[in-house]
mmJSON file of the N, C-alpha and C atoms, coordinates in Angstrom:
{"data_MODEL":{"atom_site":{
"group_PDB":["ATOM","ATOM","ATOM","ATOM","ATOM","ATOM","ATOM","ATOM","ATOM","ATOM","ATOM","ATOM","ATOM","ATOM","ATOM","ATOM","ATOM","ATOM","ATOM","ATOM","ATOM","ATOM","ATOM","ATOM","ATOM","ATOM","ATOM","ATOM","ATOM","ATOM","ATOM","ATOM","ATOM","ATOM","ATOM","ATOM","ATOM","ATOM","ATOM","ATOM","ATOM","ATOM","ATOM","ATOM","ATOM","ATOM","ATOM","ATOM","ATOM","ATOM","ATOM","ATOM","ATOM","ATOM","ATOM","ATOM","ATOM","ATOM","ATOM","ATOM","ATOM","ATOM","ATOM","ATOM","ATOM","ATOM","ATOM","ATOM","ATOM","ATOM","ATOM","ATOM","ATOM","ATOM","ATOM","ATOM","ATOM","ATOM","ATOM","ATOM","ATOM","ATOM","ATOM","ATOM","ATOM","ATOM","ATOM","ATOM","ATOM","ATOM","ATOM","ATOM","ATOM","ATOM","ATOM","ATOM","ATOM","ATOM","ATOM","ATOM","ATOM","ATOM","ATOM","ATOM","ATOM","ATOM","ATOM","ATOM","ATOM","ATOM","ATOM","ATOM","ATOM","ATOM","ATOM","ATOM","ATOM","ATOM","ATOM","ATOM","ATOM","ATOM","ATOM","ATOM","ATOM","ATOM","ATOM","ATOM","ATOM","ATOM","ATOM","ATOM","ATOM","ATOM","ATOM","ATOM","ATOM","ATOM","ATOM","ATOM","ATOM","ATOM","ATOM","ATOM","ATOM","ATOM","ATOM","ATOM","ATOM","ATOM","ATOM","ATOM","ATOM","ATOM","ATOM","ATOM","ATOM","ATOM","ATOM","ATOM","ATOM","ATOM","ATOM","ATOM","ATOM","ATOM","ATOM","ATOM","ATOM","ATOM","ATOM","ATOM","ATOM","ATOM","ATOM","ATOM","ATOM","ATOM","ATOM","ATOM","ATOM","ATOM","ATOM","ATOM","ATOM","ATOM","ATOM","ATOM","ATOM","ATOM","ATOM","ATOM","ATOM","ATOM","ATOM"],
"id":[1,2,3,4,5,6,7,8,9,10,11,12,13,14,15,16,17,18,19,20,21,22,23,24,25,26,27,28,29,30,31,32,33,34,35,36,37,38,39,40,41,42,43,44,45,46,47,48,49,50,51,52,53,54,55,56,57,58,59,60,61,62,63,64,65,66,67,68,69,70,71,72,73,74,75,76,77,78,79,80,81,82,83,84,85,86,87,88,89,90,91,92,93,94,95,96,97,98,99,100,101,102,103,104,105,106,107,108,109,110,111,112,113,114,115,116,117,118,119,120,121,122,123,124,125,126,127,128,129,130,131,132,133,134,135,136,137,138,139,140,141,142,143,144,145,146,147,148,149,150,151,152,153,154,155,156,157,158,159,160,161,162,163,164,165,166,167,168,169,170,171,172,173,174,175,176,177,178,179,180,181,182,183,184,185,186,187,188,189,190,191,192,193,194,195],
"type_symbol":["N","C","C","N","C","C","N","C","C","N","C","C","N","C","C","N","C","C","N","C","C","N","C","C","N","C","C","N","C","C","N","C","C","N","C","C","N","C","C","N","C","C","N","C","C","N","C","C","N","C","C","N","C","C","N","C","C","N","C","C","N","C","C","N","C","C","N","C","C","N","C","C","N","C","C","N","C","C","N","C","C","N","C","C","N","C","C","N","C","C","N","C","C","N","C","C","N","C","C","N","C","C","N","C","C","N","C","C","N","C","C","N","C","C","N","C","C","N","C","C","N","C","C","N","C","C","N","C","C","N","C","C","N","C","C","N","C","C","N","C","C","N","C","C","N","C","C","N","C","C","N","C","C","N","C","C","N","C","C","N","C","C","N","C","C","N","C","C","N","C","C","N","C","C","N","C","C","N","C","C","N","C","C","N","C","C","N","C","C","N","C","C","N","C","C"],
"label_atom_id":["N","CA","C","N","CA","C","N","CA","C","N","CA","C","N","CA","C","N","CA","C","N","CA","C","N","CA","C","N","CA","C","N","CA","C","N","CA","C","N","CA","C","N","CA","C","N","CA","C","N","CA","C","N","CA","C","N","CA","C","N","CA","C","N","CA","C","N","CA","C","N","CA","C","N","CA","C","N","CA","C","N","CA","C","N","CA","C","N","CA","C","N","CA","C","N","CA","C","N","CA","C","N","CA","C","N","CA","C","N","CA","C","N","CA","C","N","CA","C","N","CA","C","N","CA","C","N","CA","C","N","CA","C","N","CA","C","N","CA","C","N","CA","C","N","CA","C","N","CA","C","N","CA","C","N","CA","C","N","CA","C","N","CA","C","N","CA","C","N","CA","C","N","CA","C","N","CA","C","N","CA","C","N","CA","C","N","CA","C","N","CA","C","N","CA","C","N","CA","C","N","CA","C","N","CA","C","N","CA","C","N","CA","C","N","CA","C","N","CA","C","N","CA","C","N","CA","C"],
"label_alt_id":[null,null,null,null,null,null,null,null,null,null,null,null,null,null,null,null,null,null,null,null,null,null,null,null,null,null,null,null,null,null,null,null,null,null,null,null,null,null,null,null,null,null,null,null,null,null,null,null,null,null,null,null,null,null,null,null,null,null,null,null,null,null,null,null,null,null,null,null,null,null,null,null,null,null,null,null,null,null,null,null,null,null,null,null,null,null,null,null,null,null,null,null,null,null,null,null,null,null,null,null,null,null,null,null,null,null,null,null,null,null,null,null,null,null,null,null,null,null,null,null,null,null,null,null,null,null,null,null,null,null,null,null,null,null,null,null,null,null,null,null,null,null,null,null,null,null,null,null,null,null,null,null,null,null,null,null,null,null,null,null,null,null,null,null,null,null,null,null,null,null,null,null,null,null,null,null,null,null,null,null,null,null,null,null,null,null,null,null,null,null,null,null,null,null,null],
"label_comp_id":["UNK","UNK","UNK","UNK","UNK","UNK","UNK","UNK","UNK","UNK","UNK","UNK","UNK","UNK","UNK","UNK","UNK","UNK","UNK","UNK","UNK","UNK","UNK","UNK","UNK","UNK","UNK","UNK","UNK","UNK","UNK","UNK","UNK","UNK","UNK","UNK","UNK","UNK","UNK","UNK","UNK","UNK","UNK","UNK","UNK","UNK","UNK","UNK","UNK","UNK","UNK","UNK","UNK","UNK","UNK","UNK","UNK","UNK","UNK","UNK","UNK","UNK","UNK","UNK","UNK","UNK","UNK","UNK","UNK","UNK","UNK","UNK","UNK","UNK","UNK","UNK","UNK","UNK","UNK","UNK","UNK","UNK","UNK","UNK","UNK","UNK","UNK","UNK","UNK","UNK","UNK","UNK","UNK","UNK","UNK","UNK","UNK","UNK","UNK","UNK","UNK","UNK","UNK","UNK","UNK","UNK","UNK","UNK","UNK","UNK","UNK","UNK","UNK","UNK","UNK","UNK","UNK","UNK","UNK","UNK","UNK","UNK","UNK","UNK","UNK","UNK","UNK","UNK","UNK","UNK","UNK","UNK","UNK","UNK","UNK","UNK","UNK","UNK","UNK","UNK","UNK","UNK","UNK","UNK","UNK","UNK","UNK","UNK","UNK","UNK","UNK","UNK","UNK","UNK","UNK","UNK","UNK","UNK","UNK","UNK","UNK","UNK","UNK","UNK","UNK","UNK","UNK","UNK","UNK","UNK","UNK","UNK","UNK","UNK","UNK","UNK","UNK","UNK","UNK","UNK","UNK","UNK","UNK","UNK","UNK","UNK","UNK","UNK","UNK","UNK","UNK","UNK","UNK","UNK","UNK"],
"label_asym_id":["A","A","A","A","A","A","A","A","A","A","A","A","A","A","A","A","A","A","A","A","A","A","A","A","A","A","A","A","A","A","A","A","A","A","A","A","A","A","A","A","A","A","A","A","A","A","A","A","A","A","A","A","A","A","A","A","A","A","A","A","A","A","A","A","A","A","A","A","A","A","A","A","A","A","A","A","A","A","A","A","A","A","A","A","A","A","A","A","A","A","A","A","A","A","A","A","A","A","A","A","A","A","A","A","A","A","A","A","A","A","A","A","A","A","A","A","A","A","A","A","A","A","A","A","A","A","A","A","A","A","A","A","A","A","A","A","A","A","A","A","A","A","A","A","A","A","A","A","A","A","A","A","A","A","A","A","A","A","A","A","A","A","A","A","A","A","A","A","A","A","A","A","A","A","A","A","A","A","A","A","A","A","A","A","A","A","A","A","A","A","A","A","A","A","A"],
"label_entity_id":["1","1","1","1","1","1","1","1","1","1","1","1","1","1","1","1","1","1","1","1","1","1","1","1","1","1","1","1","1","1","1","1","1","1","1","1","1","1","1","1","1","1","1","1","1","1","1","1","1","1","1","1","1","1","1","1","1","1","1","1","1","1","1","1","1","1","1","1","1","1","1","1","1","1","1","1","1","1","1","1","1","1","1","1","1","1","1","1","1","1","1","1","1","1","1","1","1","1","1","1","1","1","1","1","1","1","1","1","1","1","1","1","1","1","1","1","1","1","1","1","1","1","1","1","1","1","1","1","1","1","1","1","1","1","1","1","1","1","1","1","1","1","1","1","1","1","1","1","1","1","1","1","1","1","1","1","1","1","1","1","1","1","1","1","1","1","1","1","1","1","1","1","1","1","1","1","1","1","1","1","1","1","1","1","1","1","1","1","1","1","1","1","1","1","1"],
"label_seq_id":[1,1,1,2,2,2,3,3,3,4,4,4,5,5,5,6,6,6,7,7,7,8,8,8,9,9,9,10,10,10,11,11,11,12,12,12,13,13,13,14,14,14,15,15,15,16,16,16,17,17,17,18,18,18,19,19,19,20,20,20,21,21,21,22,22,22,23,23,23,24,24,24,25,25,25,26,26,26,27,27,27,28,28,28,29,29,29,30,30,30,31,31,31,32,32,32,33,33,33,34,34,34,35,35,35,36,36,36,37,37,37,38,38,38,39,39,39,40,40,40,41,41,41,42,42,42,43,43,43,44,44,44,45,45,45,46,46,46,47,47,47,48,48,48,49,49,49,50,50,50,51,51,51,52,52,52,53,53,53,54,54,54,55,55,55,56,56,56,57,57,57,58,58,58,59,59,59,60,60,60,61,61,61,62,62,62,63,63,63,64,64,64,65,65,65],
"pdbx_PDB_ins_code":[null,null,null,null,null,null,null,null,null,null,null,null,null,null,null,null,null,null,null,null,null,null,null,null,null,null,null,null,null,null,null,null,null,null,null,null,null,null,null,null,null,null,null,null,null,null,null,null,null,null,null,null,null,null,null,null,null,null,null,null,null,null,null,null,null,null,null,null,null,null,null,null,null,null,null,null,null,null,null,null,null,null,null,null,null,null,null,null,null,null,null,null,null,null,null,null,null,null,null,null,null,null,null,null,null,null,null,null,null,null,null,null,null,null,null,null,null,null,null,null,null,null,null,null,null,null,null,null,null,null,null,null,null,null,null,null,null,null,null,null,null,null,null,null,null,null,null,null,null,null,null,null,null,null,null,null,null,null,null,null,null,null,null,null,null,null,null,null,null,null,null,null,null,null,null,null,null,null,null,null,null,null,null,null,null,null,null,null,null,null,null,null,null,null,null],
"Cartn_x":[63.85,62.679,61.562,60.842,59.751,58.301,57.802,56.317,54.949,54.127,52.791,51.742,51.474,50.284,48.713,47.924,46.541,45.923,44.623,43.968,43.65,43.686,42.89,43.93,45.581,46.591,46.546,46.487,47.053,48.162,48.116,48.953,50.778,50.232,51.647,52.038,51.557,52.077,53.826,53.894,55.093,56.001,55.766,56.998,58.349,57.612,58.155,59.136,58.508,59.563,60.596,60.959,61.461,63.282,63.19,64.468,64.087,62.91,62.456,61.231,60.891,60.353,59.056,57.873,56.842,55.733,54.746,53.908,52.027,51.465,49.755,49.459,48.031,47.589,47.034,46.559,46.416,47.234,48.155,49.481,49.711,49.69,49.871,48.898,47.744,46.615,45.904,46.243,45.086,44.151,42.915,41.663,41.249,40.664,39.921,39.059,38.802,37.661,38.366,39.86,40.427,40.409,40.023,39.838,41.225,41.29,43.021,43.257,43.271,43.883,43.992,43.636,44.025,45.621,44.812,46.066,47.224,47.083,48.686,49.079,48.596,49.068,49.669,48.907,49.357,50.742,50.969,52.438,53.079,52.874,54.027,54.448,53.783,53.692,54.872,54.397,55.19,56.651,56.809,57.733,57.785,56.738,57.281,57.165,58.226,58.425,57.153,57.066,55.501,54.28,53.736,51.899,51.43,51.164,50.878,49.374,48.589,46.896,46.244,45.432,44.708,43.577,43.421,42.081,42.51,41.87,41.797,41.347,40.396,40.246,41.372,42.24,42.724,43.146,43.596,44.277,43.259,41.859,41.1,40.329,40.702,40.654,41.513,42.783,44.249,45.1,45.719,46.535,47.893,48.073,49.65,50.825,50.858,52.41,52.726],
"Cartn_y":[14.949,14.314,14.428,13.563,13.524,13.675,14.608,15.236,15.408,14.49,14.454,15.473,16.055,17.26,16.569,16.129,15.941,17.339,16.915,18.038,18.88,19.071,20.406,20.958,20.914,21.808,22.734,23.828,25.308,24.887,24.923,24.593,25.668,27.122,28.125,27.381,26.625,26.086,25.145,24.863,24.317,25.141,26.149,27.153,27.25,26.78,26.57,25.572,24.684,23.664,22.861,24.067,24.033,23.517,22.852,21.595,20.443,20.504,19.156,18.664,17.394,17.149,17.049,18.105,17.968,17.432,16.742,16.943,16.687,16.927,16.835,15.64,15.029,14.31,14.156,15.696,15.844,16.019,16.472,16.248,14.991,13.967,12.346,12.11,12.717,11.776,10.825,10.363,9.978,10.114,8.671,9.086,9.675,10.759,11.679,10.983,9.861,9.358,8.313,8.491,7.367,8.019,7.383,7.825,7.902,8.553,8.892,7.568,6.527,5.294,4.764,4.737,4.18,5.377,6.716,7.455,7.218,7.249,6.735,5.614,4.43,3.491,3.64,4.608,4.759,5.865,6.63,7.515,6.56,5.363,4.957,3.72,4.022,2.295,3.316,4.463,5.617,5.529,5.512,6.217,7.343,8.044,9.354,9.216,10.48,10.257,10.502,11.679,12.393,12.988,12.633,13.353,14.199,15.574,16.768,16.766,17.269,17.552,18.143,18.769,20.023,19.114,17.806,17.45,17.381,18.249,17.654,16.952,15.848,14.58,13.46,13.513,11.729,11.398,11.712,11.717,10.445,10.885,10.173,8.382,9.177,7.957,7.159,7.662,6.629,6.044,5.123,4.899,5.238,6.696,7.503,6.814,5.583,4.719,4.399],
"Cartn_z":[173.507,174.036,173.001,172.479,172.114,172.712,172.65,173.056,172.453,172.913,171.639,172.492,172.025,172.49,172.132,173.653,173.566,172.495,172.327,171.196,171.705,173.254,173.839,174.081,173.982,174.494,173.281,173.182,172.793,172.07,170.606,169.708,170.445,170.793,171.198,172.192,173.076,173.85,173.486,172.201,171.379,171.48,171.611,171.28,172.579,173.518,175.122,175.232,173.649,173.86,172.862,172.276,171.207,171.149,171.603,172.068,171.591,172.346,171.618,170.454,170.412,169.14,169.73,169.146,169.626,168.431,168.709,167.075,168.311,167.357,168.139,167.394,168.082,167.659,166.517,166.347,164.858,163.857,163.941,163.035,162.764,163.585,163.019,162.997,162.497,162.434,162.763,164.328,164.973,165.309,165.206,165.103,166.347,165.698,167.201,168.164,167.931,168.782,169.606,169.756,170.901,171.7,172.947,174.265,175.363,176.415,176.759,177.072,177.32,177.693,176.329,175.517,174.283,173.363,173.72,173.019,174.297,175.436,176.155,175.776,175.568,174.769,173.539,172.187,170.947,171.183,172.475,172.472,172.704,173.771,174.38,172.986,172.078,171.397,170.486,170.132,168.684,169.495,170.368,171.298,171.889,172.348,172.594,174.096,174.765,176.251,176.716,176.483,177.264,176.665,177.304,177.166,177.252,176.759,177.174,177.121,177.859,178.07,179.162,178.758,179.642,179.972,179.62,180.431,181.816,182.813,184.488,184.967,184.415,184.764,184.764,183.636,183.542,184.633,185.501,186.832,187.603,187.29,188.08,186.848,185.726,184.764,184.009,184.239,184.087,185.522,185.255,186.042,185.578,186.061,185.172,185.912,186.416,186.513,185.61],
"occupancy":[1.0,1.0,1.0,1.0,1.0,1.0,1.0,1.0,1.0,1.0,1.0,1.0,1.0,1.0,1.0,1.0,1.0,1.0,1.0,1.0,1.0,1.0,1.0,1.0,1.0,1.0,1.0,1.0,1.0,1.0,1.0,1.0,1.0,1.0,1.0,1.0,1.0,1.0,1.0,1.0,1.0,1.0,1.0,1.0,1.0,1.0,1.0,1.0,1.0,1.0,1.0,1.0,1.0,1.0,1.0,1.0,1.0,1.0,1.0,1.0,1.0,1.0,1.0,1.0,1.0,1.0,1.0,1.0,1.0,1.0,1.0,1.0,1.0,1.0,1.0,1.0,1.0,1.0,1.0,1.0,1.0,1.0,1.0,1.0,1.0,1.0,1.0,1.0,1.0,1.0,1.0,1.0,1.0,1.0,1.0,1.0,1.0,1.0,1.0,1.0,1.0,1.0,1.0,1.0,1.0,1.0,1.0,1.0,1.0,1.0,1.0,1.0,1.0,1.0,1.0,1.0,1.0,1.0,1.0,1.0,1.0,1.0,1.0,1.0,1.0,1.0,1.0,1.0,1.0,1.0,1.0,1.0,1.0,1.0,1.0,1.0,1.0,1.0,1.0,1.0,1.0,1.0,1.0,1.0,1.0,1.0,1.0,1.0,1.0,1.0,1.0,1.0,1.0,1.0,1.0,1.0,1.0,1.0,1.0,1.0,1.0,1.0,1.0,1.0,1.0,1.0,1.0,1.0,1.0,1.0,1.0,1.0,1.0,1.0,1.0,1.0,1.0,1.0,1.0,1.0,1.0,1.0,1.0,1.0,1.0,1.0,1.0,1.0,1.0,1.0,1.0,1.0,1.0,1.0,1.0],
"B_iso_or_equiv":[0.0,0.0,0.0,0.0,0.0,0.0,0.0,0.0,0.0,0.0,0.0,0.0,0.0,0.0,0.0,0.0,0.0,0.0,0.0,0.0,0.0,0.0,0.0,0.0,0.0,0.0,0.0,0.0,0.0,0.0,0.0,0.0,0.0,0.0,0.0,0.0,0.0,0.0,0.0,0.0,0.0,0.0,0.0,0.0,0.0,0.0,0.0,0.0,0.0,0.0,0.0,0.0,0.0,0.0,0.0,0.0,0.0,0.0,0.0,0.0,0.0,0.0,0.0,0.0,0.0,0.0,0.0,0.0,0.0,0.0,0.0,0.0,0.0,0.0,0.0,0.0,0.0,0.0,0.0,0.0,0.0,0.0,0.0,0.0,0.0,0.0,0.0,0.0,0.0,0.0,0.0,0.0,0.0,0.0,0.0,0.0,0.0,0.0,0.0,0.0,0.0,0.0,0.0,0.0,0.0,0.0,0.0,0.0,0.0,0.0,0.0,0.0,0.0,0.0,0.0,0.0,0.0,0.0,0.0,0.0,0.0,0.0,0.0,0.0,0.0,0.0,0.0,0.0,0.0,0.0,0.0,0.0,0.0,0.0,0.0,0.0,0.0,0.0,0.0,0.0,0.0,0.0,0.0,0.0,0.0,0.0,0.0,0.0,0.0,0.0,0.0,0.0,0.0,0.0,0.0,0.0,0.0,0.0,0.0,0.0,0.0,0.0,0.0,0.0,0.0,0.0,0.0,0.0,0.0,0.0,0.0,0.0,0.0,0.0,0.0,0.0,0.0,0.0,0.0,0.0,0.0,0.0,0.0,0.0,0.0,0.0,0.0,0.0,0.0,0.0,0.0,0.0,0.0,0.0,0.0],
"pdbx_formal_charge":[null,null,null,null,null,null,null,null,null,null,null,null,null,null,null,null,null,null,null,null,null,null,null,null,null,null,null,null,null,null,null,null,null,null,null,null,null,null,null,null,null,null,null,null,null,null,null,null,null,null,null,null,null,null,null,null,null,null,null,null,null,null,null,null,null,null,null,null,null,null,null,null,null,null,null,null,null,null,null,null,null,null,null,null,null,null,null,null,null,null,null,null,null,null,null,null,null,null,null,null,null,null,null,null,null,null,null,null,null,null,null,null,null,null,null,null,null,null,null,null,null,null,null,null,null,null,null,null,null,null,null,null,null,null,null,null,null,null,null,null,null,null,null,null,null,null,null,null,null,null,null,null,null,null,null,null,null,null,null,null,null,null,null,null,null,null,null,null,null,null,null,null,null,null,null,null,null,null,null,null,null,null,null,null,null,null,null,null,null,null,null,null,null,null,null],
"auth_seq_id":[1,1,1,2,2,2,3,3,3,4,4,4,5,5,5,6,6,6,7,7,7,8,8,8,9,9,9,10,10,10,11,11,11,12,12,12,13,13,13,14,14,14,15,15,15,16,16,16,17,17,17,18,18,18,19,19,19,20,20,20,21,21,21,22,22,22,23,23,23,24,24,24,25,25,25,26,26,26,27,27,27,28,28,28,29,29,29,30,30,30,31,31,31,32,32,32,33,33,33,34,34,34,35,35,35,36,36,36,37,37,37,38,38,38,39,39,39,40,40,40,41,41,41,42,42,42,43,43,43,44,44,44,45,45,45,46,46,46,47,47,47,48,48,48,49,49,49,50,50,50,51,51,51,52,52,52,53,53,53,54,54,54,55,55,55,56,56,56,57,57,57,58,58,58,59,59,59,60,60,60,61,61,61,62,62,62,63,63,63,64,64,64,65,65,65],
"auth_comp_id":["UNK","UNK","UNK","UNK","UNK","UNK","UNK","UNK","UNK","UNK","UNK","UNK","UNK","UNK","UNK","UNK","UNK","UNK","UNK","UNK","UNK","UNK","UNK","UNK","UNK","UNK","UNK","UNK","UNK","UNK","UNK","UNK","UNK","UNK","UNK","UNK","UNK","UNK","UNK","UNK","UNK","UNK","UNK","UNK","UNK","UNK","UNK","UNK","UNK","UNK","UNK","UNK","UNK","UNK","UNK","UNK","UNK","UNK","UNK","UNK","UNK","UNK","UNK","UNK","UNK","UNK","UNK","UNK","UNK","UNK","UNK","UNK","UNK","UNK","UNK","UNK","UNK","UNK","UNK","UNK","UNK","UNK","UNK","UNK","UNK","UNK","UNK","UNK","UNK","UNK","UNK","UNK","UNK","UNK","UNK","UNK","UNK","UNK","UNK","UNK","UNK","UNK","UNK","UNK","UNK","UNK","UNK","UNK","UNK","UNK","UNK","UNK","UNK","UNK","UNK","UNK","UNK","UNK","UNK","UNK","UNK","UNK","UNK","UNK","UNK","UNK","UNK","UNK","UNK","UNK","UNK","UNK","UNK","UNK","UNK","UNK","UNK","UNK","UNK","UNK","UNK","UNK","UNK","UNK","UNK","UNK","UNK","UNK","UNK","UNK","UNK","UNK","UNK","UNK","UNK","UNK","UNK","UNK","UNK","UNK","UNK","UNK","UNK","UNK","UNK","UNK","UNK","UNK","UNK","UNK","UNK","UNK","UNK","UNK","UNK","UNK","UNK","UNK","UNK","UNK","UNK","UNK","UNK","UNK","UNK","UNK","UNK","UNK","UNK","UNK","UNK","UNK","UNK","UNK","UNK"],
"auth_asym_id":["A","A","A","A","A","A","A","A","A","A","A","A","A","A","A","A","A","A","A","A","A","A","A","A","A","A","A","A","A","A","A","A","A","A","A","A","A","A","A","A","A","A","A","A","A","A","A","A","A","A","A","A","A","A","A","A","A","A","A","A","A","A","A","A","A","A","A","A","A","A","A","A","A","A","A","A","A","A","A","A","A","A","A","A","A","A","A","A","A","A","A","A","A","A","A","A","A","A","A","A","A","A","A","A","A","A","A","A","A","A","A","A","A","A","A","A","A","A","A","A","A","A","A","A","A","A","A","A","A","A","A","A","A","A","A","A","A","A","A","A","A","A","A","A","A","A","A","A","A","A","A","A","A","A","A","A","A","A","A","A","A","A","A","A","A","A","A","A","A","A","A","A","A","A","A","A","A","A","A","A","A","A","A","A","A","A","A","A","A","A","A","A","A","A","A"],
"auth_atom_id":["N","CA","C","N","CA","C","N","CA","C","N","CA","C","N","CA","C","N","CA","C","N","CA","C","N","CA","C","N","CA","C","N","CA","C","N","CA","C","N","CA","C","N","CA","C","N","CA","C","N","CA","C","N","CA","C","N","CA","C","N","CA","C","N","CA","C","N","CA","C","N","CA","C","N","CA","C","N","CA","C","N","CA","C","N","CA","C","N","CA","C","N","CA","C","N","CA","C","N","CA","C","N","CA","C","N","CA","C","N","CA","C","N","CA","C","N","CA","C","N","CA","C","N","CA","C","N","CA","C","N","CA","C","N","CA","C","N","CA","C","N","CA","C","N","CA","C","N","CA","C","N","CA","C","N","CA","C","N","CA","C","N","CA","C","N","CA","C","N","CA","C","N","CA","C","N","CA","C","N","CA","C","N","CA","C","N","CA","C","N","CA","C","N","CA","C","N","CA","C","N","CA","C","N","CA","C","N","CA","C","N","CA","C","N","CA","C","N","CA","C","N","CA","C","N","CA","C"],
"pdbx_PDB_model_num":[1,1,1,1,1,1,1,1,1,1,1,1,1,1,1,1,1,1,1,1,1,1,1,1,1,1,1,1,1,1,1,1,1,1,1,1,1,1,1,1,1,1,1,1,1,1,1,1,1,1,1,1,1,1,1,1,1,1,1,1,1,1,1,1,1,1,1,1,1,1,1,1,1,1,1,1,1,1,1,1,1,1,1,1,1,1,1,1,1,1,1,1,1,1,1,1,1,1,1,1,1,1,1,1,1,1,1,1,1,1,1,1,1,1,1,1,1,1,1,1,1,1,1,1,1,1,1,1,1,1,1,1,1,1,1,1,1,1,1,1,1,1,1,1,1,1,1,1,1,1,1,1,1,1,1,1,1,1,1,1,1,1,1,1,1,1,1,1,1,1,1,1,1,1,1,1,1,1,1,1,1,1,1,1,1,1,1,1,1,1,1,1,1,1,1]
}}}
C-alpha cells in the first residue's frame, strides 16, 4: 500500500508501517501552501491509497467519499 503522510503527522509514526510505502509531503516536495482538498487530489492523482493527517477538522471540510 502506498501512504502519503499530511505535514502535521509525527514523522515515528512510519515506523508502524513498515510494510508499506510511506513518503510525507515533504519528502516529495509539495508545495506547502496546498490546502487538504487540493493535496487529496495530488495523492489520489500520484497514486497513493491513503491519507494520513492529524488535522481534526477535514472531516468537516472534505467530502472523504
Amino acid at each position: 500500500m502506498r501512504i502519503v503522510f499530511d505535514k502535521n503527522v509525527p514523522v515515528g509514526v512510519r515506523r508502524f508501517l513498515s510494510k508499506h510505502e510511506v513518503c510525507t509531503f515533504v519528502e516529495i516536495e509539495w508545495h506547502p501552501q496546498l490546502e487538504n482538498g487540493e493535496l487529496l487530489g495530488a495523492a489520489e492523482v500520484a497514486g497513493f491509497d491513503a491519507m494520513v493527517t492529524s488535522d481534526q477538522n477535514i472531516r468537516f471540510q472534505q467530502n472523504l467519499n
